[in-house]
N, C-alpha and C positions, 0 to 999 in steps of 0.2 A: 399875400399875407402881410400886413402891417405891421411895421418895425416901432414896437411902441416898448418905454420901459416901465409904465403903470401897470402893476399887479392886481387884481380884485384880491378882496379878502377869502372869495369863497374856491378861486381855482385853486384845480393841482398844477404843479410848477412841475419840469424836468428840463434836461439839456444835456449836451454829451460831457465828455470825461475831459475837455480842455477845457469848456466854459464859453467857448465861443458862441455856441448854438445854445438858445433859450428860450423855452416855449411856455404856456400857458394851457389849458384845459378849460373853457367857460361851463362847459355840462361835464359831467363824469361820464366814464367810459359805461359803453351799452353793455358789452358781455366783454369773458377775456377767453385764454384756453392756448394751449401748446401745440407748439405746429411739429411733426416729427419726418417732412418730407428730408429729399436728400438735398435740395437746396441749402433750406435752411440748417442742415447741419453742417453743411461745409461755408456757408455764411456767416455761422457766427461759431464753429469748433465744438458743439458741445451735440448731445442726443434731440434736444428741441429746442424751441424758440418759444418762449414764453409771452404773449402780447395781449395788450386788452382795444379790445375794436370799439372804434368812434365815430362820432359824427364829425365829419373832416371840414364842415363850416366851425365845428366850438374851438378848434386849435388855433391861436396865435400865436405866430411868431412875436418873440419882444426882442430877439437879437440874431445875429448868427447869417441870417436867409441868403446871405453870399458866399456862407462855407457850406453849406447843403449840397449835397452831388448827390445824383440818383443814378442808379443801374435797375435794368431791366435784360429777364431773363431774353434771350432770342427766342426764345419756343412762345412768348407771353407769357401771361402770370403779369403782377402787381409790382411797381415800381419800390425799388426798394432805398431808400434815403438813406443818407448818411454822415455824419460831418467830415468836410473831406482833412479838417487840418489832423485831426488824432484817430478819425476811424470807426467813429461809435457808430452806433446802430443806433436810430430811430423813428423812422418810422418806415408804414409802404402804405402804396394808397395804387386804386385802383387808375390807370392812366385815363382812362374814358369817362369816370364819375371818383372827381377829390372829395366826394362825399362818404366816398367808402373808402376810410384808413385804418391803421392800428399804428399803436403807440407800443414801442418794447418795453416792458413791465420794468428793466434794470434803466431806463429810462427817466425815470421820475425822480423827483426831490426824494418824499417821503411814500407814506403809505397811501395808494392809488383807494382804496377800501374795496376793491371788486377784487375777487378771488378767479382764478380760472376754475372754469367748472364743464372743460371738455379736452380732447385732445383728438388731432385731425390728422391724417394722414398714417395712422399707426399702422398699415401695412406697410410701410420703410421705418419703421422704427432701428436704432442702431442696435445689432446684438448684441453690444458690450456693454450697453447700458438696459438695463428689463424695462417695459414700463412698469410702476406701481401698482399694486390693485389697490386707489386712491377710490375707489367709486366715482371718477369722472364719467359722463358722456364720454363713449368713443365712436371712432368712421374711421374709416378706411380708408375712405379719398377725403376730399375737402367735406368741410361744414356747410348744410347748406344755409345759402342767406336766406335769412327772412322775407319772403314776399308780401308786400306794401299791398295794403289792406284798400 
């Protein structure tokens, strides 16, 4: 990923919570949707993970790409990045194809314009938090991915 500090006019900007890490978006995110496994609740402290999935060619790095540290579950699952100086959360991508990422929704500068419109793993949902009856898509286990046409 190339360490550049030129912005387009038309990406979405994010980075984590020091500022060290700074990325860029060239296409907008494909779909987004809330993760409620038990990883990511003890991941990031809360009921789910909120994140919108991308094509992990359009992410640029413009800064940061030597505070990134990745963990990866033992069992597999998807790497999950981080900035290592303050801890934020953003991104995971699959280790075998960087084409399949997700960007964490609190992530971004501003307004990402894609909405979550699923929620995956809702048979671990935490009891102390309900899910909504938001009319998202639900499953049970994971989402499944799109099969390439």
């Amino acid at each position: 990923m190339p360490d550049s500090p030129v912005v387009s006019d038309t990406a979405l900007t994010g980075g984590c919570l020091c500022g060290g890490v700074r990325f860029e978006l060239t296409e907008p995110p494909l779909t987004a949707g809330y993760c409620h496994c038990t990883r990511c609740q003890r991941r990031t402290g809360t009921a789910a993970s909120a994140q919108a999935r991308i094509d992990g060619r359009t992410l640029r790095l413009l800064r940061g790409e030597e505070l990134l540290k990745a963990w990866r579950h033992p069992e597999g699952g998807h790497e999950k990045l981080f900035c290592g100086e303050c801890g934020a959360h953003l991104f995971s991508r699959d280790p075998e194809d960087h084409a399949q990422m997700s960007v964490r929704m609190g992530a971004f500068d501003g307004d990402p314009i894609i909405r979550p419109s699923w929620r995956s793993f809702v048979a671990y949902a935490a009891p102390w938090e309900p899910i909504p009856d938001d009319g998202l898509q639900r499953f049970s286990e994971a989402k499944p991915r799109p099969q390439p046409a």
